[in-house]
Residue, then its C-alpha position, 0 to 999 in steps of 0.5 A: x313334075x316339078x319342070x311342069x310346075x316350073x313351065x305353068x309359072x313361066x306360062x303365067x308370065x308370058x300370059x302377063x306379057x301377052x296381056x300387057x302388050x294387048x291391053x296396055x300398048x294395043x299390039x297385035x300379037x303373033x300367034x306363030x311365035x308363041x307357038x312356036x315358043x311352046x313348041x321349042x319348049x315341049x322338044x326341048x322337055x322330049x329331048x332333056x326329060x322325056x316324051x311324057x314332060x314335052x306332051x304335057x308341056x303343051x297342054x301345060x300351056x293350054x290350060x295355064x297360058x289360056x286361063x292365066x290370059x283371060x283372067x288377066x283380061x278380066x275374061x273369065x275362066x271360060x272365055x272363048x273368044x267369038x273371033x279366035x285367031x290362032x290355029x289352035x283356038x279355030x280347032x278347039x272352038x270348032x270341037x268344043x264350041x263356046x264351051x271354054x271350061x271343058x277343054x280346060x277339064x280335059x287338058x287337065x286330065x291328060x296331064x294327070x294320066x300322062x304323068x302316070x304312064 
């Protein structure tokens, strides 16, 4: 639990960054790269951990890294961008819609119920 905890703080840094080089130098950021950052991690938790801390490591980043962006946007908690640019936000827009708070409820959840198996 305490890696899962040590990655939600590393998510809210990268999100700084992230929002840093959005609103402050106006990059357009590469959505391929910070998956893929959250992908070595989520292996790397499989391979030194387990599959249960390298699952949660990527719904660790979904809820942290998101919220922790858009409340650094001044978004709000439950922002859902009209425009979404990577293949992850398409997919959760297309299943959840506008509704910004109910995928975080759910990730939430799953990191819980994995913890327990």
């Amino acid at each position: 639990m305490i890696y899962l905890i040590a990655y939600a703080v590393f998510c809210m840094a990268f999100a700084w960054l992230n929002y840093y080089l959005i609103e402050v130098k106006d990059y357009k950021i590469k959505h391929f790269w910070n998956g893929l950052i959250h992908i070595a991690m989520a292996i790397a938790g499989v391979y030194f951990w387990g599959w249960q801390i390298g699952v949660s490591i990527l719904f660790v980043a979904r809820l942290v890294f998101d919220t922790a962006l858009n409340l650094f946007r001044k978004k709000g908690i439950d922002y859902v961008s009209p425009r979404p640019a990577s293949i992850v936000d398409k997919i959760e827009k297309k299943i959840f819609g506008q509704d910004g708070i109910t995928p975080k409820i759910l990730y939430l959840a799953i990191i819980i119920l994995i913890q327990f198996l």
